[in-house]
N, C-alpha and C positions, 0 to 999 in steps of 0.2 A: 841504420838505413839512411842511405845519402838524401838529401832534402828531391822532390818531383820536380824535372825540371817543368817550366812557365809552360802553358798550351798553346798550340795554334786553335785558333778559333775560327768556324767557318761558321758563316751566316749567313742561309738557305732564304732568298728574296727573289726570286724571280717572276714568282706566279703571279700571273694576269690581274686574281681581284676582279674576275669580273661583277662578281657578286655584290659586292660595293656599290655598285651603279654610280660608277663615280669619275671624272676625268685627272683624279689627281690617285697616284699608285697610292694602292693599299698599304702600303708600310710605312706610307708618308703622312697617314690620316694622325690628328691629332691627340693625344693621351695627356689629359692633364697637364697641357703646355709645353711637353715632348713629341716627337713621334713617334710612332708604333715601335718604329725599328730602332730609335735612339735609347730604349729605354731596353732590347736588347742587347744593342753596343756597351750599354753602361754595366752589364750584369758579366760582360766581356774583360771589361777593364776589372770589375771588380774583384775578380777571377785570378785577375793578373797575366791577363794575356800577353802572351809572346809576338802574336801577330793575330791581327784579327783581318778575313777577308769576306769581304760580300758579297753573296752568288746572285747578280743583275740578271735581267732581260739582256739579250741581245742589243734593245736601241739603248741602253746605259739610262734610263730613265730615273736613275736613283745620283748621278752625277752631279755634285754642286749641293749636294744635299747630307754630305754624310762629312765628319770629323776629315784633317787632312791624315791623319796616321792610318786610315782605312784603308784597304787595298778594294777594289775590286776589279771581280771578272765574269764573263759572260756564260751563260749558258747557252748552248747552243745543241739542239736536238741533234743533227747530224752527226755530229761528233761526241758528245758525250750520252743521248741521249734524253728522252723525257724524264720525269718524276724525281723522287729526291736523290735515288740512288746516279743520276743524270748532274744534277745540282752540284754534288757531293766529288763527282768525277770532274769538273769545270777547274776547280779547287784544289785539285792533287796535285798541282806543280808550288805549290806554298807548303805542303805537308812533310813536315821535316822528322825523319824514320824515329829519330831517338827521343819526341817529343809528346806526348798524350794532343790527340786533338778531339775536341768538344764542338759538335753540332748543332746550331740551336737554329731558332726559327724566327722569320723575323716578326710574323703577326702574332709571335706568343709571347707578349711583354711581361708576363709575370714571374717569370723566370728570373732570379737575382746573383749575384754575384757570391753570397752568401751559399745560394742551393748550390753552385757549379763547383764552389768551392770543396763541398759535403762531398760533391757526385767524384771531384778528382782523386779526394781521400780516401775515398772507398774504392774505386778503382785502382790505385793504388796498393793498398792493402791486404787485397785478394789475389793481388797480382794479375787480373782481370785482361784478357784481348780488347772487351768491348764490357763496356758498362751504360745500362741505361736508365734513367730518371724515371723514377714510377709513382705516382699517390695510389692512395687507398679510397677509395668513394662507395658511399652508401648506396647511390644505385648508379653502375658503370656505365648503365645506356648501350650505345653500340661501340663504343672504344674497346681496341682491343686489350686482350687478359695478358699478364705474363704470370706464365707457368714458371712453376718453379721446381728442380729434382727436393731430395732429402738435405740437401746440401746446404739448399739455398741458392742455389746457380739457377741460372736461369736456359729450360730447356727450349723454349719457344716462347715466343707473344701469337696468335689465336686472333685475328679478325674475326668478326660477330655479328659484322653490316649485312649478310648474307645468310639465310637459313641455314644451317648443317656443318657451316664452317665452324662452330665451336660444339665439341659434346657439352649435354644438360651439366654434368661437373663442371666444366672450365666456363661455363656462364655464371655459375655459384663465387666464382673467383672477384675478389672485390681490387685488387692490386688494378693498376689499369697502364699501358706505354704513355707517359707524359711529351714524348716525341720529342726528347732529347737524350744527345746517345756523347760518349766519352770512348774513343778507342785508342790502342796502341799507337805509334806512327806507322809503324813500318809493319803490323797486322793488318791493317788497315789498305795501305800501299797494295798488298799482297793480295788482297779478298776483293776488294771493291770492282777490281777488271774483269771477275769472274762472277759478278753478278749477270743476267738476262733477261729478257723483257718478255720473255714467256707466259706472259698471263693477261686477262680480257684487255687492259687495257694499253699495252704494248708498252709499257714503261718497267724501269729501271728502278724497286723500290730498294730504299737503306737497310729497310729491316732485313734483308735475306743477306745483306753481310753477317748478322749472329748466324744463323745457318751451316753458312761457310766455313767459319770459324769454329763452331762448333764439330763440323764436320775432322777438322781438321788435328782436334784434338785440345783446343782451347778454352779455356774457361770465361762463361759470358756472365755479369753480374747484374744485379739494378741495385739502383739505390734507391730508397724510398722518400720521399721528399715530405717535410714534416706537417704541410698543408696542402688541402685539396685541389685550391684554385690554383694550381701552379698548373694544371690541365688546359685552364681555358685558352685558347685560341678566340683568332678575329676571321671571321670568312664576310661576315656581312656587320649591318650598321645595328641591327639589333644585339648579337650580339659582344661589337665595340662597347655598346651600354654598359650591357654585362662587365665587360671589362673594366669599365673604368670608375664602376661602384667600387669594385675591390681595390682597383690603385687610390682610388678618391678616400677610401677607408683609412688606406693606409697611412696617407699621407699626413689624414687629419690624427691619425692614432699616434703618429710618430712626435708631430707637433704637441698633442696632453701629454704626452708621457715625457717633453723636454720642457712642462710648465705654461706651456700657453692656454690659456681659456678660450677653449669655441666653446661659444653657449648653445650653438644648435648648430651639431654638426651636418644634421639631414638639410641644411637648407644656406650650406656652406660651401662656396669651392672655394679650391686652393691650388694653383700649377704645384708641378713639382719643382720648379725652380725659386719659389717663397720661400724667404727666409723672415724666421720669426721668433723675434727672443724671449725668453721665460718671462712669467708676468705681463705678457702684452693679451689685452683683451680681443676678442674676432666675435661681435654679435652679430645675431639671425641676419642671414639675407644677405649677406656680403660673396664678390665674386673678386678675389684677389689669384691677378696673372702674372704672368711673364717674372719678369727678375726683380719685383717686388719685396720690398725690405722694413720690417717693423719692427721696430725698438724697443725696448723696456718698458712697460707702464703706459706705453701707448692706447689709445681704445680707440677699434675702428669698427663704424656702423651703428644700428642696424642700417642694409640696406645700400653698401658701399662698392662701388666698383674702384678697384684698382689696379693698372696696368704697366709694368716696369717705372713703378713709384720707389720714391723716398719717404717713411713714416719716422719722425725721431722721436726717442725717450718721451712718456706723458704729451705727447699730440693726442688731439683726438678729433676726429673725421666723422660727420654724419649726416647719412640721408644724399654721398655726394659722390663725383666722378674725377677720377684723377688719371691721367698717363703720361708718365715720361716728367711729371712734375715731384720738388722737396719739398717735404713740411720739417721743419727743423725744432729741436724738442720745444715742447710748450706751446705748440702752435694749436691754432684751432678752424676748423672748417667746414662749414654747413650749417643748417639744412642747404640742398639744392646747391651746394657750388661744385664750377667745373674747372678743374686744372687741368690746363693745356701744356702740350712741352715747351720746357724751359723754364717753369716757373718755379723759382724759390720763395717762398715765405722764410723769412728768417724767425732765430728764438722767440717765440709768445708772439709773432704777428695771426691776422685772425684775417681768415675770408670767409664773410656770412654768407647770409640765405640770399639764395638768386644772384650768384658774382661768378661773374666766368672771368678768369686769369690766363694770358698766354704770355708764354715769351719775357716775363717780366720778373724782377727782384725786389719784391717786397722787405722791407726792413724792419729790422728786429722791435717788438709791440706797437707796431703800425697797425691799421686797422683797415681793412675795405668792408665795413659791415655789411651792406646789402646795396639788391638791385644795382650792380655798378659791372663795365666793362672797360678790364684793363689790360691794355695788349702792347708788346716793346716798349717797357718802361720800367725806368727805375727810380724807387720810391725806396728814402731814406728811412733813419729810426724813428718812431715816435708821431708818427706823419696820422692823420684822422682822413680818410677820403667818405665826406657826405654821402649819402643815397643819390643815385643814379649819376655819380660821377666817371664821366666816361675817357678813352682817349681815344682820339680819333684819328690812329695811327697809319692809314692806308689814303694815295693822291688817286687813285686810281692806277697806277704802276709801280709807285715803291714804297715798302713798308718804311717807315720814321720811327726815333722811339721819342719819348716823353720823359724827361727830367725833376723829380720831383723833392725836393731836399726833405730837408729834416725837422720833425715838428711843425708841420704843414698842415692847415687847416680849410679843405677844401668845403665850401659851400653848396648844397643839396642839386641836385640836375646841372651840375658845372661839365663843360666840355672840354677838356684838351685837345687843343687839335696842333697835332705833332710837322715839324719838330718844333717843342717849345720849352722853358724851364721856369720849373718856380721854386726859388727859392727858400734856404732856409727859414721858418719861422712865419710863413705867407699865409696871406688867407686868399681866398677868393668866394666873390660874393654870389650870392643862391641863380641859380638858373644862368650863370657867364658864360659864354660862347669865346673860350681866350687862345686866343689865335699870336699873343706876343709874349716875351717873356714877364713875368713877375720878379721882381727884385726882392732878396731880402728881405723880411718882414713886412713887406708890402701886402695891402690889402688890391688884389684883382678884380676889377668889375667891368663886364664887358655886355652890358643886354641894353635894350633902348628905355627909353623913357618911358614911364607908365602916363597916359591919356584917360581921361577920367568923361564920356558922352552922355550929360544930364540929359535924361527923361529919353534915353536910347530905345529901353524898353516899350514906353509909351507909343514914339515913331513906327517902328519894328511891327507894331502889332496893326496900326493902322495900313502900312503898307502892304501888309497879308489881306484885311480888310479889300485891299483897293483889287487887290489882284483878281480874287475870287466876284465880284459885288460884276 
């Protein structure tokens, strides 16, 4: 048998979402640091799609939002009609006759690359006009049955939303339509024009292509899909929930199973775009997004937020907030610190408790232990920054950075006020306000004179005296 050629892939996105109650489209709501529909697209690719297009609204409200290898096109009632079979019709001038094309949805993200792949085999296989995606569920609810002959073929799917529409046998039916369907090209081509909108609600449904085809003498299949949640859809924010325990699940179960330790996955998120290498710790409480990345032997949290971070080999993070910032291996950070973009700690450097970093290059076992804010500055190897040593990098209109060499030993409540530099091997004395450069091993001291007023106290308490009397 010659290998199947690649699929055209259509992806049915047009609908309103009103149920969302929401101004931003429903296939564009968030899923574990993808969108609804991105996480479609990827079950697309996975597949090996030949071409993948997405069936929009009219105004293109999905434009600027999707990969550029995506095509899309509109649907438009007048002409192609409402409902999916409407959707489905928008999309027939990309449907290439000699190619299997797969239907998927965009608010049903759990559909994978792996299932489509299953669904195109067995279509395949059977030699199939239309094949469609089915699970098994303990109690079916109102989704519709697929029937099935002696065969195995499928004679019909039986909507159930409605009294009467399924006999008491075809409700005992536990298979259920997962509402994704894999057809010929060019059966497809041939059946879809002669679908009608003859029913209450004057739409153009997919399913009455099996119908047609069957009608016609062709064989309709399902494929059974080897978990149940590959059913759930998105219509509202309740049940998005629903959905994205099961992706949240997944994502954590994929991570143990390549070695990483979540210690408590119930109280874990994870985007799906984290990557996270074997042996790297994830304790309670931590919320790690975007294109965040943790290294070997790292431990992060409890208690940590991270957002398109760098974590290297044995850092460890806790109690603290990072985005857009590197911790390079060895580093350490927290309780309570907040990295801002741009900032690197280099090898073994450390941001303690209550230090907020932007914009700055900390060098390799430099230290800012606590209470300190440091912003556009760059601080050599081996450098010690006091408690509440600050920079004071902002005139009121332009940011400055701050210069700080190497094996630097700043002095507790000292202030940088940028631009300025201190050189290698420097000190600066407790509470300086150093607005010039420091040289070289110099010691900086910049505050006034201490004045010492005998019997202050004594005065003070008489003058209250006098006030009141």
């Amino acid at each position: 048998m010659s290998p199947q050629p690649a699929p055209t892939v259509i992806v049915l996105a047009a609908g309103r979402g009103t149920r969302m109650r929401s101004t931003t489209p429903k296939v564009l709501h968030d899923l574990c640091g993808v969108p609804l529909i991105g996480w479609v697209l990827r079950a697309a690719e996975g597949a090996g799609a030949h071409r993948t297009v997405v069936v929009d609204q009219p105004s293109r409200v999905l434009d600027g939002h999707l990969p550029g290898h995506v095509e899309i096109v509109e649907q438009h009632a007048d002409r192609h009609g409402d409902g999916t079979g409407g959707a489905v019709t928008a999309a027939l001038g990309a449907v290439d006759p000699d190619r299997p094309v797969v239907v998927l949805t965009g608010d049903a993200p759990l559909v994978t690359g792996e299932v489509v792949r299953a669904l195109l085999a067995t279509h395949a296989a059977e030699g199939n006009a239309a094949t469609v995606l089915s699970a098994e569920l303990p109690d079916p609810g109102q989704l519709g049955r697929v029937v099935r002959d002696a065969d195995g073929a499928v004679t019909k799917i039986v909507e159930t939303k409605v009294a009467g529409d399924a006999t008491d046998e075809e409700l005992l039916i536990r298979e259920v339509n997962a509402g994704v369907y894999c057809f010929s090209g060019d059966r497809l081509l041939d059946a879809l024009p002669r679908v009608g909108d003859g029913n209450a609600q004057a739409e153009r449904y997919l399913p009455d292509v099996l119908g047609i085809l069957r009608a016609d003498g062709h064989r309709v299949g399902a494929h059974r899909a080897p978990v149940p949640e590959i059913v759930l859809g998105v219509n509202d924010r309740a049940e998005l929930a629903v959905v994205r325990e099961v992706a949240q699940a997944r994502i954590h179960e994929a991570h143990l199973r390549a070695g990483v330790t979540v210690v408590q996955p119930a109280s874990t998120t994870i985007d799906a775009g984290v990557t996270i290498e074997p042996d790297a710790t994830i304790e309670p409480g931590c919320v790690l997004r975007g294109t965040t990345t943790i290294a070997a032997g790292a431990v992060v949290g409890p208690h940590t937020t991270t957002i398109d971070a760098t974590i290297g080999a044995g850092a460890t993070v806790l109690h603290s907030h990072l985005v857009g910032a590197t911790a390079e291996p060895g580093a350490t950070i927290g309780p309570f610190s907040y990295l801002r973009p741009g900032t690197v700690l280099r090898e073994g450097a450390k941001a303690g408790a209550f230090v907020e970093i932007k914009n700055s290059d900390v060098g390799a076992g430099s230290k800012v232990p606590h209470l300190s804010y440091i912003g556009d500055a760059d601080v050599g190897p081996g450098t010690n920054l006091g408690a509440a040593t600050i920079t004071a990098n902002y005139d009121g209109h332009r940011k400055h950075r701050t210069t700080i060499g190497a094996r630097v030993r700043t002095g507790v409540d000292t202030t940088l006020v940028a631009p300025v530099e201190v050189g290698d091997d420097a000190y600066t004395g407790a509470g300086s306000v150093v607005t010039k450069d420091v040289p070289a091993g110099a010691l900086g001291i910049a505050r006034a004179r201490q004045k010492n007023l005998d019997g202050y106290a004594e005065q003070a308490a008489a003058r209250a005296a006098d006030a009141t009397s």
